[in-house]
Backbone bond lengths (Angstrom), bond angles and torsions (degrees), N, CA, C in turn:
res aa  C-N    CA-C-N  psi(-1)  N-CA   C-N-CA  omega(-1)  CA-C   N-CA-C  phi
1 X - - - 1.452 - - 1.523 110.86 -
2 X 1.399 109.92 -49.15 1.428 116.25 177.76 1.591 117.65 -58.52
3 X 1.294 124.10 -34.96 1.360 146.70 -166.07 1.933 96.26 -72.84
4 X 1.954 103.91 -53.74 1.113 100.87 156.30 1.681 151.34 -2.34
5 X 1.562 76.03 -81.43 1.112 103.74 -159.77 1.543 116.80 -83.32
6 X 1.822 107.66 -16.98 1.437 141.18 153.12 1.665 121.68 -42.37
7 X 1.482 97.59 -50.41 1.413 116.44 -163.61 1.837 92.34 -82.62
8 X 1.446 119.00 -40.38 1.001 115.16 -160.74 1.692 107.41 -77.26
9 X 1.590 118.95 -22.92 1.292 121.63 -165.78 1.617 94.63 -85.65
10 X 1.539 119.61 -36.80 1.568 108.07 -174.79 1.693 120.07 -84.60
11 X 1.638 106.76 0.24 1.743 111.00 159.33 1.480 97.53 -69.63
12 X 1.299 122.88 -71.51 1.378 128.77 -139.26 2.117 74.98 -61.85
13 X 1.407 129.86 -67.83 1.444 114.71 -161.04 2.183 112.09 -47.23
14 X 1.129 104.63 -9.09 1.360 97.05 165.23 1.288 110.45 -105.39
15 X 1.176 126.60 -11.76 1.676 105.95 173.07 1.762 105.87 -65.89
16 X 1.106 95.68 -51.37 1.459 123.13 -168.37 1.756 94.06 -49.79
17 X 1.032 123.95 -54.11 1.498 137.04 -165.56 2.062 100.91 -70.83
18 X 1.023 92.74 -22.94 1.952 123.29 178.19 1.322 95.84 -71.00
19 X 1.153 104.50 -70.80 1.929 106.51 -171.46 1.053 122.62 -88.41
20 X 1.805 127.55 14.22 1.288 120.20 151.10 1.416 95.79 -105.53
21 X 1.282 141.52 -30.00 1.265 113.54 155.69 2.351 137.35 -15.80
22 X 1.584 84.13 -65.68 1.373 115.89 172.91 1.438 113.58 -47.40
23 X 1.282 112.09 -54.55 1.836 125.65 166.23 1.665 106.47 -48.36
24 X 1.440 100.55 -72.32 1.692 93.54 -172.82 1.555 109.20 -41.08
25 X 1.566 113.18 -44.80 1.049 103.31 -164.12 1.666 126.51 -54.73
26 X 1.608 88.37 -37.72 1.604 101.24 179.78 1.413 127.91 -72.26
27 X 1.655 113.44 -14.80 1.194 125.20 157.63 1.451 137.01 -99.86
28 X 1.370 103.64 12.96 1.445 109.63 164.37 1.259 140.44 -68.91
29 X 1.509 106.37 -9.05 1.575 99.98 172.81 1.682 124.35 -92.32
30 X 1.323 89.53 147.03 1.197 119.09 -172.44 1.974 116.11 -39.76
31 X 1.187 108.81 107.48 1.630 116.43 -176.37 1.533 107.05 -34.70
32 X 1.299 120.76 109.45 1.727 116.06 147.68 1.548 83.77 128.20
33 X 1.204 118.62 -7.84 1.688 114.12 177.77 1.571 130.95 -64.67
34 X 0.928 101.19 98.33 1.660 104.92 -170.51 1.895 107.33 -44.20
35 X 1.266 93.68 113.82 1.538 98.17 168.37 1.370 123.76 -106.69
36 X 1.337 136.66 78.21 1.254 140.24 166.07 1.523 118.35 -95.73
37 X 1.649 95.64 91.32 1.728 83.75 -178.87 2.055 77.76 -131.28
38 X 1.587 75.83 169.00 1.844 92.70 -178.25 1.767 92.46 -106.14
39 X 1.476 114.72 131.80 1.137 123.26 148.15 1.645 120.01 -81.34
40 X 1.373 89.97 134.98 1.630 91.23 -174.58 1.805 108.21 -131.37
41 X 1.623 127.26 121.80 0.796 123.52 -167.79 2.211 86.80 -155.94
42 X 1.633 81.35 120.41 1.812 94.65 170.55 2.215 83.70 64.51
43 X 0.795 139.50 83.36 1.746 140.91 163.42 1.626 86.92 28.53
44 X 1.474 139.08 60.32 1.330 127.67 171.99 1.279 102.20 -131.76
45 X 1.417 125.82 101.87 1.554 111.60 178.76 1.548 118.72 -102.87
46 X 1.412 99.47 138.83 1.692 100.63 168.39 1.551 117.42 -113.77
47 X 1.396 107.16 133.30 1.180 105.19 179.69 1.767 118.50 -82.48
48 X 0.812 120.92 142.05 1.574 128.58 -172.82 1.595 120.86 -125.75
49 X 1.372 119.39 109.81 1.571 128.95 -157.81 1.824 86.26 -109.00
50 X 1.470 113.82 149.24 1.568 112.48 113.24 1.588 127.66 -74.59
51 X 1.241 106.74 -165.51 1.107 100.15 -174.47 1.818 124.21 -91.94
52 X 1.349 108.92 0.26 1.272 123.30 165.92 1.627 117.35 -92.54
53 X 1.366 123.71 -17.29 1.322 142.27 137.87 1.824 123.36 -38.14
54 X 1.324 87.80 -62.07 1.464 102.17 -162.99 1.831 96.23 -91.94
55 X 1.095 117.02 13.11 2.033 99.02 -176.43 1.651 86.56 -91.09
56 X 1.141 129.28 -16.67 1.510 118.60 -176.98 2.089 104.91 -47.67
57 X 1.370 102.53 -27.72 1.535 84.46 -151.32 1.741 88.24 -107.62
58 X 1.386 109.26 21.23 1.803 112.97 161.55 1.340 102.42 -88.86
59 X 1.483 130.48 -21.23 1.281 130.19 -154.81 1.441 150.54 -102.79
60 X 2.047 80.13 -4.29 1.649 94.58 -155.41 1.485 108.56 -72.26
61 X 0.948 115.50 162.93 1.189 139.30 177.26 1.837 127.19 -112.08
62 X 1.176 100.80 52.90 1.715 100.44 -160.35 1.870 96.95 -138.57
63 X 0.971 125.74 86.81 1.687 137.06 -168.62 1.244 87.78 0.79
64 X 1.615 160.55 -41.41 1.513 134.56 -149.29 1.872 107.32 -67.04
65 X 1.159 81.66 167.99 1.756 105.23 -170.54 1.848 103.75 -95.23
66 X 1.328 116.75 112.59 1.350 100.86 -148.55 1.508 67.66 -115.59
67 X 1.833 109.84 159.44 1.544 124.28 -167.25 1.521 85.89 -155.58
68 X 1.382 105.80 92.03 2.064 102.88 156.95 1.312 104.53 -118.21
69 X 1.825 105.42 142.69 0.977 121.44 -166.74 1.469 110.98 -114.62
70 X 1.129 154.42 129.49 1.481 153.92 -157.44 1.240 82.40 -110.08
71 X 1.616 119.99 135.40 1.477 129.15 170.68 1.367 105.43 -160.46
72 X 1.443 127.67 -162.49 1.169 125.12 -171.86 1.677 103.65 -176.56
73 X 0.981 152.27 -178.86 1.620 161.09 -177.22 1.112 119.87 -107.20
74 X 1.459 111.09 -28.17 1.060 111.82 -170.87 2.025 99.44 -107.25
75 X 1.369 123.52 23.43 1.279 120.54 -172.54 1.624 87.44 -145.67
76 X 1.492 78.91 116.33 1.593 110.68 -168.65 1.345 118.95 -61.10
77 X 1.576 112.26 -67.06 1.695 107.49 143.58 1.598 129.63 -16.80
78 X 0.929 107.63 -51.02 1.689 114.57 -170.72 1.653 101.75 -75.56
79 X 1.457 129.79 -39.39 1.085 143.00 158.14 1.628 123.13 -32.46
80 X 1.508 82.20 -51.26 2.116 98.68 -175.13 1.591 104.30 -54.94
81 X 1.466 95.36 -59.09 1.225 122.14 -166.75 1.776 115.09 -72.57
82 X 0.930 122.03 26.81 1.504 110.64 178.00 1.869 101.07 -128.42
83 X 1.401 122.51 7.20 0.849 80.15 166.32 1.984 112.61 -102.97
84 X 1.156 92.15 28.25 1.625 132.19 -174.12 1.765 88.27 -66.52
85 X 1.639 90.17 -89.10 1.873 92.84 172.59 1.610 137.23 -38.89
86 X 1.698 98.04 -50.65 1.556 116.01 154.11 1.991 108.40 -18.82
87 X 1.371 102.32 -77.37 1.501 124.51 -165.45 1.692 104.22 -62.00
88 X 1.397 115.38 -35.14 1.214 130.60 -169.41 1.546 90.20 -68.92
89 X 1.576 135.06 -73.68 1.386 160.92 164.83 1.425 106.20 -9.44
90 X 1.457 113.45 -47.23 1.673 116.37 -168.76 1.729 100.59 -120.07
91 X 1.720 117.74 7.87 1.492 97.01 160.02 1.302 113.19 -109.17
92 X 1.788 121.37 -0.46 1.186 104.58 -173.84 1.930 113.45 -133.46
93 X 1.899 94.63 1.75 1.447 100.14 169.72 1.522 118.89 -43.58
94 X 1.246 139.67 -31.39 1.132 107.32 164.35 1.268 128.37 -118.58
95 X 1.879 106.02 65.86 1.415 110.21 160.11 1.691 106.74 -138.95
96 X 0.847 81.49 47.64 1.804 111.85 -170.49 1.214 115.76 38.20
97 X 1.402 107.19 73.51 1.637 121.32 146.65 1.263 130.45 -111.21
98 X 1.340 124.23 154.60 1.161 109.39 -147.91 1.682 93.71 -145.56
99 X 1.227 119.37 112.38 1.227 116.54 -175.20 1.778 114.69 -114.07
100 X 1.389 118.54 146.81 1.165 129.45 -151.00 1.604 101.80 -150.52
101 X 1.563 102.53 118.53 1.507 106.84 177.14 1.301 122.50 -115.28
102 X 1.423 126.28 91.75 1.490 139.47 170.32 1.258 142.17 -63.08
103 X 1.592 105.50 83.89 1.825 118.61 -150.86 1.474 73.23 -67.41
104 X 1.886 106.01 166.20 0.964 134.50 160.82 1.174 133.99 -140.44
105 X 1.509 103.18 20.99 1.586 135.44 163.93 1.598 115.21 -32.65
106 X 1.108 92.51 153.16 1.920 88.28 162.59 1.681 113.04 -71.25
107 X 0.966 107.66 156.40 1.237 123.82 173.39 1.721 108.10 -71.74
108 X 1.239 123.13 -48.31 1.500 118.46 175.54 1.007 104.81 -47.84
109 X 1.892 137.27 -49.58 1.489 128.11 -170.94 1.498 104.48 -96.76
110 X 1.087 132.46 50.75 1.227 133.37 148.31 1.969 122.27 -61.32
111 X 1.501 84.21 -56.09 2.098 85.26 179.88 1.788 88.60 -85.02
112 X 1.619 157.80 -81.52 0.547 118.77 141.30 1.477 152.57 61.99
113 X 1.527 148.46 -94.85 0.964 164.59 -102.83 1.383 118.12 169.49
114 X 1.545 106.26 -91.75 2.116 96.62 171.39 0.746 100.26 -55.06
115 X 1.394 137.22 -76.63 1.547 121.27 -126.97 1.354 109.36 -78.54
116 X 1.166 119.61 -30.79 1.739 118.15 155.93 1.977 117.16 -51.35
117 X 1.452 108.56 -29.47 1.532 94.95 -174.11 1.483 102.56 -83.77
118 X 1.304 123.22 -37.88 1.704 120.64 -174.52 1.299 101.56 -67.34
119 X 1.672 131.89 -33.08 1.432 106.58 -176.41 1.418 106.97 -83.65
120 X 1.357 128.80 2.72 1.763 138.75 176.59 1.218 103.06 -92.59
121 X 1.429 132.35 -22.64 1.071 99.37 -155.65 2.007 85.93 -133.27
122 X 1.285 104.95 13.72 1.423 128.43 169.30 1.616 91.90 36.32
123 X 1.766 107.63 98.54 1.198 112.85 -176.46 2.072 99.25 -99.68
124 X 1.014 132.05 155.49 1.166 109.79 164.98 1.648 115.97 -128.31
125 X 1.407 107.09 -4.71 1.207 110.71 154.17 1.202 136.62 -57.49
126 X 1.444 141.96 131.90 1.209 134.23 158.72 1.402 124.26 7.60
127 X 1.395 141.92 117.03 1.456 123.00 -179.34 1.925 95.56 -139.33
128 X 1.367 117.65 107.08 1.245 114.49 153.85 1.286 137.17 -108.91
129 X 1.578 120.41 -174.51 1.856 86.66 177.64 2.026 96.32 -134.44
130 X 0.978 104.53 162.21 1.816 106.25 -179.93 1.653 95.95 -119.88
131 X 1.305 70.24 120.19 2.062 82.03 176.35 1.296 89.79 -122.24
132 X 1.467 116.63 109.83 1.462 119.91 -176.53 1.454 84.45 -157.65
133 X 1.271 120.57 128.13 1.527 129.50 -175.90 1.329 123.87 -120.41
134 X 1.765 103.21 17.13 1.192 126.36 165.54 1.451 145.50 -109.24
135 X 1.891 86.55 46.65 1.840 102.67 -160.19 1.318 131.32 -53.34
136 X 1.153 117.04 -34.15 1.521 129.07 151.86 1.300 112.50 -35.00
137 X 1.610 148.15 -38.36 1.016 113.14 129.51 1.570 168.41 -117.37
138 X 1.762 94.99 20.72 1.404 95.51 -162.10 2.045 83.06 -101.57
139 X 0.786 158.50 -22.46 1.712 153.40 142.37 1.360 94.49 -4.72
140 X 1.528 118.02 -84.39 1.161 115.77 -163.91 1.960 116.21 -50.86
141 X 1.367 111.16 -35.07 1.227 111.38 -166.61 1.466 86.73 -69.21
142 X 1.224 139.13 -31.64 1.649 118.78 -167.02 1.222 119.27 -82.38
143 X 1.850 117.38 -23.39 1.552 130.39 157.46 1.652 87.57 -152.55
144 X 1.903 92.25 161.87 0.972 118.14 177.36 1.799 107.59 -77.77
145 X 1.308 100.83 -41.03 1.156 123.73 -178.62 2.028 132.53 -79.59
146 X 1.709 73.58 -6.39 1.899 79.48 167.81 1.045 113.92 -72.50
147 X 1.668 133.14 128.95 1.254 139.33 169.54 1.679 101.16 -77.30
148 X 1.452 132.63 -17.36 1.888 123.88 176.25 1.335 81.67 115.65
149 X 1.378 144.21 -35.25 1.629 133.50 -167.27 1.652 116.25 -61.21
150 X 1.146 98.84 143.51 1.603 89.58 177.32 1.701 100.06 -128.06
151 X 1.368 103.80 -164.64 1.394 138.61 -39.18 2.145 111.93 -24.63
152 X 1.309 100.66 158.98 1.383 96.40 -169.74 1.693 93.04 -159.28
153 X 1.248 116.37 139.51 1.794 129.88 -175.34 1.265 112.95 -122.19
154 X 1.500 128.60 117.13 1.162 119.59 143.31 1.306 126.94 -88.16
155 X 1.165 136.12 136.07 1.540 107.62 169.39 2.348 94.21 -126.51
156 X 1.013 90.73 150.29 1.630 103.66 -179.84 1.902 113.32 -135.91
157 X 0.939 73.92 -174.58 1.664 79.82 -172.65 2.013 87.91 177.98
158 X 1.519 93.04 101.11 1.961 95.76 -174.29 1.242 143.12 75.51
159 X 1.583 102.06 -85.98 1.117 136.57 179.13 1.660 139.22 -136.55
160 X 1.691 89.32 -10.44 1.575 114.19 163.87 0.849 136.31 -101.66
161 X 1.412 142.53 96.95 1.635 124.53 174.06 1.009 105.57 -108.62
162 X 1.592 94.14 -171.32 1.786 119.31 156.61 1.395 111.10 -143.84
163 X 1.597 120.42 144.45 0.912 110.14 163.86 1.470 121.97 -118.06
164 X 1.471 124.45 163.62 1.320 123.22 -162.37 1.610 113.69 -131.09
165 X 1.069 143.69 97.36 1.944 130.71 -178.10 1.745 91.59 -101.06
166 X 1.384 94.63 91.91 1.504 98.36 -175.73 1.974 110.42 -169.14
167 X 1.207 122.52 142.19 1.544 122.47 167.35 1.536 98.59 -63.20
168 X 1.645 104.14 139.55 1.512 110.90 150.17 1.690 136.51 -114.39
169 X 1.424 107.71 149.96 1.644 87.87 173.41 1.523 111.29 -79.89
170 X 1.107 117.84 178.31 1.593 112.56 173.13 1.691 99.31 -52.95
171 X 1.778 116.12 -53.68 1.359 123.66 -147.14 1.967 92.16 -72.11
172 X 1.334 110.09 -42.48 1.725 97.08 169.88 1.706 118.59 -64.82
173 X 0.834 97.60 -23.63 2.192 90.97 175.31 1.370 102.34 -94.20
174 X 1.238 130.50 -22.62 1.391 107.85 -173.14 1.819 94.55 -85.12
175 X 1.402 135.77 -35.59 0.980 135.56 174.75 1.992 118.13 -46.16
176 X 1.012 89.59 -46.17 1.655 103.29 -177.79 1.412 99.56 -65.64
177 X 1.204 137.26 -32.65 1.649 142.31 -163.39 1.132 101.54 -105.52
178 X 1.324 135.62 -14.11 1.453 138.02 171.05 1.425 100.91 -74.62
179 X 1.508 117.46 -39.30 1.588 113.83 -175.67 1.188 107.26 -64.85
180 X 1.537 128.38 -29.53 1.464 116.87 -172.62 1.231 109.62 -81.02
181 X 1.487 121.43 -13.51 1.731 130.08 -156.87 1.605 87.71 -71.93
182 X 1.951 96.78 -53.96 1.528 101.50 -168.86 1.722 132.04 -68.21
């Protein structure tokens, strides 16, 4: 029994010793390193930024009305609310809006987790993910005023935004994007 119960405590200390392995690994790269690689699992690719990767799409400069939403799968709010963006995505794509959904999942549940919920829940908006593990400071660069909580909205158009760390109804986001239309 004792021998048992021996054998059973020094598996579980190598799994365990397994999956902090796996962590370091995923956080070893070097801060400020542009990560643009496509995950590909079943012909499904996800694109994957840090955050010096991903400031390209805070920045553009092209008259459209840009709407990214910071969310995650595992944040229930952010869940409610997307098929909010979804509806937003296919009532106003062609009056140049441009909507953009920024998982903020772990990177381990990427094959997993996202990429199983967008093909379930058949997203057709834009969906990328920011694996940047250096929130302290790129949060602040996106608002001064982000506390890191999500769900969270920017929407811009140039040189104007707003930002939002808040759930929306469809009728409050489509209202806020009407102001930029006008």
């Amino acid at each position: 029994m004792k021998l048992n119960v021996l054998i059973i405590v020094f598996l579980l200390m190598i799994v365990s010793c397994q999956e902090k392995k796996k962590t370091a690994e995923v956080s070893n790269q070097p801060v400020g390193q542009v990560v643009e690689k496509e995950v590909s699992v079943n012909n499904f690719q996800l694109e994957v930024y840090d955050y010096k990767g991903f400031e390209k799409f805070l920045n553009k400069k092209d008259d459209k009305i840009h709407v990214i939403n910071f969310w995650a799968t595992w944040c229930a709010p952010c869940v409610k609310e997307l098929p909010y963006f979804e509806k937003l995505n296919s009532t106003y794509n062609n009056q140049n809006v441009e909507v953009l959904l920024v998982s903020l999942d772990f990177p381990h549940l990427y094959d997993k987790k996202l990429k199983p919920f967008i093909k379930e829940k058949k997203l057709t908006s834009k969906v990328i993910a920011l694996d940047d593990i250096d929130m302290n400071t790129w949060i602040p660069k996106i608002s001064k005023d982000w506390s890191g909580s999500i769900p969270a909205t920017i929407i811009y158009k140039n040189d104007t935004s707003k930002f939002f760390e808040q759930s929306f109804t469809y009728e409050e986001l489509e209202k806020e994007v009407e102001q930029f239309l006008n």
